[in-house]
C-alpha positions as CSV (number, residue, x, y, z in Angstrom):
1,X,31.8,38.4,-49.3
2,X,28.1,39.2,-50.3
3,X,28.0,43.2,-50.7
4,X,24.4,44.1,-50.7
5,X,22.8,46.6,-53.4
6,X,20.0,48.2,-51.8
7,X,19.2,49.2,-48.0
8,X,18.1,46.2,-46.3
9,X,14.2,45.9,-46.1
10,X,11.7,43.5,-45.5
11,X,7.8,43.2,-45.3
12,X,6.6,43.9,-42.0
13,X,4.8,40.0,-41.7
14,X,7.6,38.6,-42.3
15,X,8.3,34.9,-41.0
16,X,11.7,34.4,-39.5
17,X,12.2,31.5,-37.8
18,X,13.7,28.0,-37.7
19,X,13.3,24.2,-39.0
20,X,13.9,21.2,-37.6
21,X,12.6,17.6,-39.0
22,X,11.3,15.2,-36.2
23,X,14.0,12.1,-37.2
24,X,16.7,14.4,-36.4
25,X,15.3,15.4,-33.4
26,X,12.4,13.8,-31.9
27,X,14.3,10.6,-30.5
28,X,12.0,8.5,-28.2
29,X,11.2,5.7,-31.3
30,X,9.3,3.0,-29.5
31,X,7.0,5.2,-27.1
32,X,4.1,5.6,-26.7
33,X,2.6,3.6,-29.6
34,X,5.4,4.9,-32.1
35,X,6.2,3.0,-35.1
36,X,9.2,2.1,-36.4
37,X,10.9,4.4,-39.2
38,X,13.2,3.4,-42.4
39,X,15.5,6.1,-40.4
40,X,15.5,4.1,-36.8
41,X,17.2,1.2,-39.1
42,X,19.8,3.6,-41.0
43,X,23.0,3.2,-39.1
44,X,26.0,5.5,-38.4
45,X,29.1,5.1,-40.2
46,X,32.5,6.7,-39.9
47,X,33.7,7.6,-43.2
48,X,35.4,10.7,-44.8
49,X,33.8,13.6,-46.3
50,X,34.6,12.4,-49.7
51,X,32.4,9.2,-48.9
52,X,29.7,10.4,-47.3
53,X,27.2,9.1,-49.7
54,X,28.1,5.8,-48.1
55,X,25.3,6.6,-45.5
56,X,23.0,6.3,-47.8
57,X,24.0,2.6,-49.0
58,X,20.9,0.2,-47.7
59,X,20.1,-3.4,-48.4
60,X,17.7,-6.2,-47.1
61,X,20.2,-7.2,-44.8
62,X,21.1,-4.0,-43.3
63,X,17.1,-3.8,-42.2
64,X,17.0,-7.1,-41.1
65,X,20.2,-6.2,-38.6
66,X,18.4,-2.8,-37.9
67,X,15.4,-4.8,-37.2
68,X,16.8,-7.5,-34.5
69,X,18.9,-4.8,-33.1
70,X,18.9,-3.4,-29.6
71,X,17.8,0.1,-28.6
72,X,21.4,0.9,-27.7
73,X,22.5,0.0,-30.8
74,X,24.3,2.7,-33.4
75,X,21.1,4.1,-34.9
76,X,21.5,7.7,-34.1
77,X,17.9,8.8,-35.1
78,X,16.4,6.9,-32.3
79,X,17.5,9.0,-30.2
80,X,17.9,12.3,-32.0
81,X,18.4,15.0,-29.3
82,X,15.6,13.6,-27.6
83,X,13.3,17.1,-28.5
84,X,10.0,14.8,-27.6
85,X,10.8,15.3,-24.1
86,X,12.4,18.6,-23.8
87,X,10.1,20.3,-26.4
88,X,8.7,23.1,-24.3
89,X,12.3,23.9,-23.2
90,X,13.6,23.9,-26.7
91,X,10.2,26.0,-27.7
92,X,10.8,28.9,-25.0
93,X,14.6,29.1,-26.6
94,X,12.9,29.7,-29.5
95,X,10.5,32.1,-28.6
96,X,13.4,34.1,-26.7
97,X,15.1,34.6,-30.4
98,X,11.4,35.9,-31.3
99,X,10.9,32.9,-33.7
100,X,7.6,33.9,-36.0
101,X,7.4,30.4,-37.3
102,X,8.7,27.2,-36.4
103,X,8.9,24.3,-39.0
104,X,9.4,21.1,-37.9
105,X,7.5,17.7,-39.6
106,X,5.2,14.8,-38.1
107,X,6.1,11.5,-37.7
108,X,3.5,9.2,-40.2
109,X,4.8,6.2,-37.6
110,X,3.8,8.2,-34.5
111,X,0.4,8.9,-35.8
112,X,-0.3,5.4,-37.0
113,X,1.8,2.8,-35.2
114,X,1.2,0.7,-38.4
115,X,0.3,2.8,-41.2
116,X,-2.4,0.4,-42.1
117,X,-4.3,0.3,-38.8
118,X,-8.0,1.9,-39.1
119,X,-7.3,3.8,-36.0
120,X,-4.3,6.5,-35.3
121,X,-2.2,6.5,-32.3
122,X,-3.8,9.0,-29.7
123,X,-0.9,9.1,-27.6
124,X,1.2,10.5,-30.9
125,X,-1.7,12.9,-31.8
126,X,-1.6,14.3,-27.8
127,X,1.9,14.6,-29.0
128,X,1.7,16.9,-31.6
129,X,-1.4,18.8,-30.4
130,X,0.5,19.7,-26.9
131,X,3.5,21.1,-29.2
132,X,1.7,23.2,-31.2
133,X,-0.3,24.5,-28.4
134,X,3.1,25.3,-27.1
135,X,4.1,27.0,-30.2
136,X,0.5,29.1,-30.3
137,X,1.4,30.4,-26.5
138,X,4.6,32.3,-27.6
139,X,3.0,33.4,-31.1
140,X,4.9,31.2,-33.0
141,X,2.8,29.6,-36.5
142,X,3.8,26.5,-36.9
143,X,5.1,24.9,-40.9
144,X,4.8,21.6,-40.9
145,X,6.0,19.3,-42.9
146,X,3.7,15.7,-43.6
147,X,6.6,13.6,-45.0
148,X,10.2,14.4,-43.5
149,X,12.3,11.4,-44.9
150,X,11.2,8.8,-42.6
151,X,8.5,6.5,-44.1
152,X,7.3,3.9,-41.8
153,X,9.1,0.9,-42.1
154,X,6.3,-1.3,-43.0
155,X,6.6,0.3,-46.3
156,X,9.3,-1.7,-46.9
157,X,8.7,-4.9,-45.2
158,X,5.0,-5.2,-46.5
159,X,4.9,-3.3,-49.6
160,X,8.0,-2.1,-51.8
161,X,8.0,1.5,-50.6
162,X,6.4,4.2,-52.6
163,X,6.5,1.6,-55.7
164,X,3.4,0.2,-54.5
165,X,0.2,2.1,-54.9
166,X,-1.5,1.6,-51.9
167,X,0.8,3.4,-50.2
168,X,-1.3,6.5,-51.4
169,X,-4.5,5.6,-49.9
170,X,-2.1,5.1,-46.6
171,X,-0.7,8.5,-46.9
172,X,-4.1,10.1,-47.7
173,X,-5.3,8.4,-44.5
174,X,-2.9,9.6,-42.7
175,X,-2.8,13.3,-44.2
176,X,-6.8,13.4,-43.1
177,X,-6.0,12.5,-39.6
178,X,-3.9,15.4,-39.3
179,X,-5.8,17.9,-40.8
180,X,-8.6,17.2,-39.1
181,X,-7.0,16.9,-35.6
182,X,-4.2,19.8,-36.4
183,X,-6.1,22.1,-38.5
184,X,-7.3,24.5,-36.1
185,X,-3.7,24.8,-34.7
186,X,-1.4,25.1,-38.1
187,X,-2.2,27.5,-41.3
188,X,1.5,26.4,-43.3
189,X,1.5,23.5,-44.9
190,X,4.0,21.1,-46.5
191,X,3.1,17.7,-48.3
192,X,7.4,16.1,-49.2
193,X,10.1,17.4,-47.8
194,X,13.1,18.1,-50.9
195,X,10.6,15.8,-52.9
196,X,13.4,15.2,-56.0
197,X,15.3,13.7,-53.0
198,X,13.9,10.0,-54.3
199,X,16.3,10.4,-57.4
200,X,19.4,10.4,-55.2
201,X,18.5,8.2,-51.9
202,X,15.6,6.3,-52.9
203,X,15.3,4.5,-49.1
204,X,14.6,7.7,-47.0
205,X,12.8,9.3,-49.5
206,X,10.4,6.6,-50.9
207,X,11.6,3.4,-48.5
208,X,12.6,1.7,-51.9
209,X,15.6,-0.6,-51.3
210,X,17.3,-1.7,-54.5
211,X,17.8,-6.0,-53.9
212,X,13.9,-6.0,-54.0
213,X,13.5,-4.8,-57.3
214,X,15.5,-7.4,-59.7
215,X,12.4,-7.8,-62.0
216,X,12.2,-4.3,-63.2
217,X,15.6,-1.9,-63.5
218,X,15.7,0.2,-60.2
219,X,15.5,3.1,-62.1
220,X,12.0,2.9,-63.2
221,X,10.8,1.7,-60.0
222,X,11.8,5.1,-58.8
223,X,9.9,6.8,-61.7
224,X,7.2,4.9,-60.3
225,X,7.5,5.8,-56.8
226,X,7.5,9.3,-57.8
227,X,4.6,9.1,-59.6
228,X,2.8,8.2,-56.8
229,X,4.2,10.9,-54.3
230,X,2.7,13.1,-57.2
231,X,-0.5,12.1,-56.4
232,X,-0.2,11.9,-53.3
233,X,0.8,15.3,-52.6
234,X,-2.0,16.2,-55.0
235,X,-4.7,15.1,-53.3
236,X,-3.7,15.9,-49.7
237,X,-3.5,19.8,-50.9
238,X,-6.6,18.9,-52.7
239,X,-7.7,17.7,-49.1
240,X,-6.2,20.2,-46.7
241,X,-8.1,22.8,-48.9
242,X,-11.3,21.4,-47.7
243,X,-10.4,20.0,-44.1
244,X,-8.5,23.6,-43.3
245,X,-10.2,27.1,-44.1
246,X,-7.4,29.7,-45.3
247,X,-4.6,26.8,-45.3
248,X,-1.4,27.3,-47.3
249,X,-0.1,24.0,-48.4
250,X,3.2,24.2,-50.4
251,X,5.6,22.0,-52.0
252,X,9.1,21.8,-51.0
253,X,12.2,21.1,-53.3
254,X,16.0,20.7,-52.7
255,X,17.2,23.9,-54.6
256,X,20.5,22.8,-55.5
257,X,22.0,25.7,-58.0
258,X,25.3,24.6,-60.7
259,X,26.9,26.9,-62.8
260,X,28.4,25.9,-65.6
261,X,32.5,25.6,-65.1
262,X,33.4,27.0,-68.4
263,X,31.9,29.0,-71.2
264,X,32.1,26.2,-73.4
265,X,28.5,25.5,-74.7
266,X,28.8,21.5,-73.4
267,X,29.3,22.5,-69.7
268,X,25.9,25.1,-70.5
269,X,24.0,22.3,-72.0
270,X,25.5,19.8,-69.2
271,X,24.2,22.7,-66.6
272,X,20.8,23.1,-68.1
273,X,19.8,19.8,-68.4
274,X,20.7,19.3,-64.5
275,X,18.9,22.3,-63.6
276,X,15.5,20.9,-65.4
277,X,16.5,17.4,-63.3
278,X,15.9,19.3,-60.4
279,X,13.0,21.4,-61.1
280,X,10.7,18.3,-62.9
281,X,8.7,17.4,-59.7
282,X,8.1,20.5,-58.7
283,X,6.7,21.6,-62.3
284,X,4.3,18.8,-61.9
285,X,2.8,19.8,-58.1
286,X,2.6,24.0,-59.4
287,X,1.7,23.3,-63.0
288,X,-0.8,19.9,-62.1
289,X,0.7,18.2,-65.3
290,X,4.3,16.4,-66.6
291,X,6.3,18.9,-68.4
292,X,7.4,17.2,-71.4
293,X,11.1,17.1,-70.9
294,X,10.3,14.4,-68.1
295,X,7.8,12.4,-70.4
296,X,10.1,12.4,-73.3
297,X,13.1,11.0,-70.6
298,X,10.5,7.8,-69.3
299,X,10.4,7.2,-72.8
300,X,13.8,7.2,-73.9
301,X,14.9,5.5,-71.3
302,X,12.4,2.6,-72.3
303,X,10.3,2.8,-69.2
304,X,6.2,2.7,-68.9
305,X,4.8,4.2,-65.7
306,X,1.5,3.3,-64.2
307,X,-1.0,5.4,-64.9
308,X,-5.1,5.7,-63.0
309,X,-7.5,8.0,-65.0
310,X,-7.7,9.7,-62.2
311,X,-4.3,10.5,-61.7
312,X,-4.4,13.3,-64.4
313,X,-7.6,15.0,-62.6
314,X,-6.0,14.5,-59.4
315,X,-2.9,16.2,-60.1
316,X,-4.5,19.1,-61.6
317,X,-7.0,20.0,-59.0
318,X,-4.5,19.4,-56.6
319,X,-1.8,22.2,-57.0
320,X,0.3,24.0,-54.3
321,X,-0.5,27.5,-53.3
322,X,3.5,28.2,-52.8
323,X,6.6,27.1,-53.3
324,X,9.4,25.8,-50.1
325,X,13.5,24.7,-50.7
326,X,16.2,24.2,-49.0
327,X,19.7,26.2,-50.0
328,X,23.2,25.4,-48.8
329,X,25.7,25.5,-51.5
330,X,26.5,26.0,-54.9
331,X,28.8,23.7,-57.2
332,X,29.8,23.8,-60.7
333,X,29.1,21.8,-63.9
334,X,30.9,20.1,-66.6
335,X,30.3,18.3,-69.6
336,X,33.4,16.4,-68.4
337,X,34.4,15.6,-65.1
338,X,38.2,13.8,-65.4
339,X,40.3,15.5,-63.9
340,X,38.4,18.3,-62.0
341,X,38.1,18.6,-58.0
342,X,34.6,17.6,-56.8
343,X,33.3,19.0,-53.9
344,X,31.0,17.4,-51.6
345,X,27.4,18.8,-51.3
346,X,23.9,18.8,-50.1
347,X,23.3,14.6,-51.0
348,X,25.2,15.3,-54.1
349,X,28.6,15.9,-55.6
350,X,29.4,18.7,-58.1
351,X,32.5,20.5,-59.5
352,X,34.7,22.5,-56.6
353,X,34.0,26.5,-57.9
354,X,37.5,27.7,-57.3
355,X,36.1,31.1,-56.1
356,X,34.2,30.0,-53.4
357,X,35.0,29.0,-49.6
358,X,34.2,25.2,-48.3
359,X,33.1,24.3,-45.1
360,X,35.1,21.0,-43.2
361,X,32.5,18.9,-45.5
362,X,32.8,20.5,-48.3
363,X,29.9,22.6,-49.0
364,X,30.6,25.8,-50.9
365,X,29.1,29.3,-49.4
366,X,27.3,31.1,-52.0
367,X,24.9,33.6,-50.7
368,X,24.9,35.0,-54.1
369,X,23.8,31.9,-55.3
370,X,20.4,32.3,-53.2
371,X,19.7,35.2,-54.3
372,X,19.7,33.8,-58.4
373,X,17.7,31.3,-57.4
374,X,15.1,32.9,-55.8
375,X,14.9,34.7,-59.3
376,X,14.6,31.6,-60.9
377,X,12.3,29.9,-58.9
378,X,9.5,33.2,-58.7
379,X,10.7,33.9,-62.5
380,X,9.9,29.9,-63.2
381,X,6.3,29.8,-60.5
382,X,5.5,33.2,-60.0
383,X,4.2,32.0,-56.4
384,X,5.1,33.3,-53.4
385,X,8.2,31.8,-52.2
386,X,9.8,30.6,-48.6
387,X,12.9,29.6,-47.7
388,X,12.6,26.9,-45.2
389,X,16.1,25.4,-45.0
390,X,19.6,27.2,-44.7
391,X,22.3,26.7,-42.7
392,X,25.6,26.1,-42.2
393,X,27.5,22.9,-40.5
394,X,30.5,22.9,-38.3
395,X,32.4,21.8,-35.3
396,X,31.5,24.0,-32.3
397,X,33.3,24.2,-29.3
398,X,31.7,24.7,-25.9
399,X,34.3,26.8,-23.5
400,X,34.6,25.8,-19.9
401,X,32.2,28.6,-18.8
402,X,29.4,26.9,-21.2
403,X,29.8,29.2,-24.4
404,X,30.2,28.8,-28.1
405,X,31.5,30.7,-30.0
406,X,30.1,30.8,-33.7
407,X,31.2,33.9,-35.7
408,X,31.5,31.9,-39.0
409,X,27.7,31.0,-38.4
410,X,26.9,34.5,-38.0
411,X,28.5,35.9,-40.8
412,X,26.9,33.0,-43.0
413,X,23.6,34.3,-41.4
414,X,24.4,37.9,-42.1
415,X,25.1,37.4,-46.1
416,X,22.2,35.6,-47.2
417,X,19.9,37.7,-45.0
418,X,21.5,40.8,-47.7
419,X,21.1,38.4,-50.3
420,X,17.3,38.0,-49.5
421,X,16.8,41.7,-48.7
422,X,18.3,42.5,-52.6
423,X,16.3,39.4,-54.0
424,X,13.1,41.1,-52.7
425,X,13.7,45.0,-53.0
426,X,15.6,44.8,-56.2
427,X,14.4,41.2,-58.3
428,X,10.8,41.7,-57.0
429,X,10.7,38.5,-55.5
430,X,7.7,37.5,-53.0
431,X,9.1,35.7,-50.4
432,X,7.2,35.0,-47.1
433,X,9.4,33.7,-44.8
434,X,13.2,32.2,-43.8
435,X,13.3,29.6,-41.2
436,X,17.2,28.2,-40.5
437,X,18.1,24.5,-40.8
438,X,18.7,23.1,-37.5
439,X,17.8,26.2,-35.3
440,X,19.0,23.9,-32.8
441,X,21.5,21.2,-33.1
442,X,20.4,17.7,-34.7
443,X,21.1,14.4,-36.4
444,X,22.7,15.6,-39.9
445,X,20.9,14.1,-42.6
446,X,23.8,13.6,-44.6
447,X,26.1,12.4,-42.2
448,X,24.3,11.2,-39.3
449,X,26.7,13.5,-37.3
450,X,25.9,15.1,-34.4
451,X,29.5,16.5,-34.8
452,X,28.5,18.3,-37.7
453,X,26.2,21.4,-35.9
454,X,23.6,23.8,-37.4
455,X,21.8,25.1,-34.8
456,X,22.0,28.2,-32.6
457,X,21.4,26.6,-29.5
458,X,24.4,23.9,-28.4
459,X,23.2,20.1,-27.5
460,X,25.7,18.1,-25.5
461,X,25.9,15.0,-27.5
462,X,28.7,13.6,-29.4
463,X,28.4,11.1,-32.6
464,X,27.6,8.1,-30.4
465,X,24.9,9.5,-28.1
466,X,26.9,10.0,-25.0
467,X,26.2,13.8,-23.1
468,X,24.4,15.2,-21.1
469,X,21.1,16.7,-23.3
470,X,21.4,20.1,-22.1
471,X,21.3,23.2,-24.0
472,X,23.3,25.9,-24.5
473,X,22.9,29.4,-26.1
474,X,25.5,29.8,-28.8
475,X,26.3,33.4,-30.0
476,X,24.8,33.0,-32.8
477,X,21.2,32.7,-30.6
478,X,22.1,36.6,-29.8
479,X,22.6,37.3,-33.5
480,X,19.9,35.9,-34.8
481,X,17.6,37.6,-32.0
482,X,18.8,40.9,-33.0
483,X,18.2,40.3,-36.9
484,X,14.9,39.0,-35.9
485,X,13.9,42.1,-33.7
486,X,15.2,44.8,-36.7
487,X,13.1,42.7,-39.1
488,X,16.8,41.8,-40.9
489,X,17.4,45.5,-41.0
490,X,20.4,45.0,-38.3
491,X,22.9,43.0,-39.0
C-alpha cells in the first residue's frame, strides 16, 4: 500500500481525464468511406495469460484470411464497443465525472480511405469534427493521438509498412489534413502512440510483417521503420507548429520501469541497459539527434540504416514540446533468467517482484513505481510531463440491479493519485495532466479481451461481440468524480 508523504495537492489547471484509442473503441470499420486497418485483420485468440504474446503472431497468410473474411468474422476491433455511434452518450458520461480532457486518437484509414488518395474522406473528417465539437460543449480539451496502432492496411499490401519511405510523405499528408481541419478544435497533441512499441509487435506499430522481409534480417528492417517514424513525427510537430497557433504536440512512450532483482552488479547492468532500450526513441524526438548508445548498437549489430540529408535537419527542428507514457506495472531484471517466475506485463515479460500484488493477467501494482519514473523521465527531459495511460484490468461483474462493483479499481486509482501528488509536491516534477486507460470499457490491446475491463463505465459485450451495447456506471465512475471535483485532494 502506497503511504503518501506530503498533503495531497495539485495545480489548480490540472487535466484529469480519460483515454481511449479509436481501434479499441470506434468499431464501424467499413462505413462511411473507412479504410481498412492492420487491426480489423488481427484476430482473437483464446490463450492463457502466460501466452498472450501469441496475439501478436501475424503472417501473410493470416491477412490474406483477415482479408477474404466476413464482417462477422472474429476480428474484435471491427466492432470495438461501437463508440462511433454512441459517442455523444459515452461523451456526456464523461463530462458527468467532470473529465477536463479526453484523449482518444484518429483513425489515418477514416481520414483517407486509401492513404494514397489526393483527397481525404469528408465523411470521416464530419466524424471527428462533430466529436470534438461534442467534447468543446462540456469543456472537455481534447489529446489526440495521430497514430494509435492501427496503420492502414495498404501499408502492408502495397508497401512493406513503415520500412518503406514513402510512407512518410503519406503520414505527413495525412498529419496536414488534420491540423488544418482540427486545429481550431484541439490544442494537445500526440504524433506515436508508445512509439518503442515497433521493437516488440512490429505489425500494429509499423504494419511490418516478418515473411516479407527474407532479404534483410527483420531486425534491421525494424531499425528502419523506426527511423522513419522519427522523421515523421519530426516534421508533423515541425508542421502542427505552423498549421496550429499555441499547439502542444508531444511524444508518447511506453514507460515500462525494471528493477534490478538482486544487488549483484549483472542484474544492475542487465537493468540499465533495458532502461536505455526503452528511452532511445524518445531521446531522439526531445533531443532532435541519436544518442549514441543506439548508433553504436546499429553498428554492432552490423546493420546500415537509410539516411536523407534532410533527415538530420528534420529531426532537429522538429522536437516535442512535452513528454506522454503509459504506466501499468513494474517487473524485475536479471542478468539470468533460469529458474525465476516471469510475470506477464504491458506487451512484455519481466521477472515476478515477490513484493508486489498481480492482477488475473499478471501485471504487478506499483504505484510507487510511477512515482520513480516520473523522476526519471522530468530528471532525463526536464519537460513538462503527462500521464496519459493508467489503469487497471479485471473481470467486472454487473449485479442484477445493473451495478458493478469495482473497489480494487478504486483503490488502484486512489494510490497512484498519492503517488502523483508526492511526485509533484516533493520531486518537483511538472506534470500537466492524468487521463485513465480505458475510461470506459474497450478491446484490450494486449489480449483483444473485452473480458479484461478498464473502464469506469460497464459495456455489455463479452469476448465474441454478443450484448447488448449499453452502458453502465461502475462505482468507480462515483470515485473518480469525487477525486476529479477535490482536484485529487479527496480520496
Amino acid at each position: 500500500m502506497y503511504k503518501n508523504t506530503s498533503p495531497l495537492k495539485f495545480p489548480n489547471d490540472f487535466l484529469w481525464g480519460g483515454a481511449t484509442a479509436a481501434n479499441q473503441v470506434e468499431g464501424a470499420w467499413n462505413e462511411d468511406g473507412k479504410g481498412m486497418t492492420i487491426e480489423d485483420c488481427l484476430p482473437y485468440r483464446e490463450v492463457g495469460v502466460a501466452d498472450f504474446t501469441k496475439q501478436f503472431q501475424f503472417s501473410s497468410r493470416d491477412l490474406e484470411e483477415a482479408l477474404t473474411a466476413g464482417p462477422d468474422a472474429n476480428y474484435p476491433k471491427r466492432r470495438g464497443i461501437d463508440f462511433y455511434h454512441h459517442y455523444k452518450e459515452d461523451i456526456k458520461l464523461f463530462a458527468e465525472m467532470g473529465y477536463k480532457i479526453f484523449r482518444m486518437s484518429i483513425s489515418w484509414a477514416r481520414i483517407f480511405t486509401d492513404p494514397r488518395d489526393e483527397k481525404p474522406n469528408e465523411d470521416g473528417i464530419a466524424f471527428y469534427e462533430d466529436m470534438f465539437k461534442e467534447c468543446k460543449k462540456y469543456g472537455i480539451e481534447p489529446l489526440v493521438t495521430l497514430s494509435h496502432y492501427d496503420p492502414p492496411v495498404v501499408l502492408a499490401t502495397k508497401y512493406r509498412g513503415w520500412y518503406s519511405r514513402e510512407v512518410i510523405d503519406l503520414f505527413e499528408k495525412y498529419a496536414r489534413v488534420c491540423f488544418e481541419r482540427f486545429g481550431k478544435y484541439v490544442t494537445y497533441w500526440l504524433t506515436f502512440n508508445e512509439v518503442d512499441a515497433m521493437l516488440r509487435h512490429p505489425v500494429t506499430s509499423g504494419a511490418l510483417i516478418e515473411d516479407r522481409f527474407a532479404d534483410i534480417p527483420f531486425e534491421q528492417a525494424i531499425y528502419q521503420a523506426m527511423h522513419h517514424q522519427m522523421v515523421a513525427s519530426a516534421r508533423a510537430v515541425k508542421l502542427g507548429h505552423e498549421l496550429v497557433p499555441g499547439a502542444q504536440i508531444g511524444c508518447m512512450m511506453t514507460k515500462l520501469c525494471f528493477y534490478p532483482f538482486t544487488c549483484k552488479p549483472e542484474d544492475n547492468l542487465a537493468t540499465q541497459q533495458r532502461m536505455r532500450s526503452i528511452y532511445r526513441y524518445v531521446d531522439i524526438q526531445v533531443f532532435g539527434e541519436y544518442p549514441n548508445y543506439l548508433n553504436n548498437e546499429i553498428r554492432n549489430k552490423g546493420y546500415v540504416i537509410q539516411w536523407k540529408d534532410s533527415d538530420e535537419t528534420d529531426l532537429k527542428e522538429g522536437t516535442v514540446d512535452f513528454v506522454s507514457f503509459s504506466y501499468y506495472m513494474t517487473s524485475c531484471m536479471a542478468a539470468e533468467t533460469e529458474g525465476l517466475d516471469m510475470a506477464p506485463g504491458n506487451t512484455v515479460n519481466g521477472v515476478k517482484n515477490p513484493y508486489l500484488p498481480s492482477s488475473e493477467w499478471g501485471w504487478q501494482t506499483d504505484p510507487t513505481g510511477l512515482r520513480i519514473s516520473l523522476v526519471d523521465i522530468y530528471d532525463r527531459y526536464r519537460k513538462p510531463l503527462f500521464i496519459v495511460e493508467n489503469g487497471l484490468g479485471e473481470r467486472d461483474q454487473i449485479t442484477e440491479d445493473g451495478k458493478i462493483h469495482d473497489p480494487y479499481r478504486c483503490e488502484y486509482l486512489k494510490e497512484h493519485v498519492m503517488a502523483m501528488s508526492d511526485a509533484i509536491n516533493e520531486d518537483g516534477v511538472e506534470l500537466w495532466g492524468y487521463t485513465w486507460w480505458g475510461c470506459i470499457d474497450l478491446v484490450s490491446e494486449s489480449t483483444r479481451q473485452m473480458s479484461k475491463r478498464y473502464g469506469f463505465i460497464y459495456v455489455d459485450i463479452d469476448d465474441y461481440g454478443n450484448g447488448t451495447y449499453n452502458r453502465y456506471k461502475k462505482d468507480s465512475f462515483y470515485y473518480y468524480k469525487q477525486v476529479i471535483e477535490s482536484n485529487g485532494e479527496k480520496l
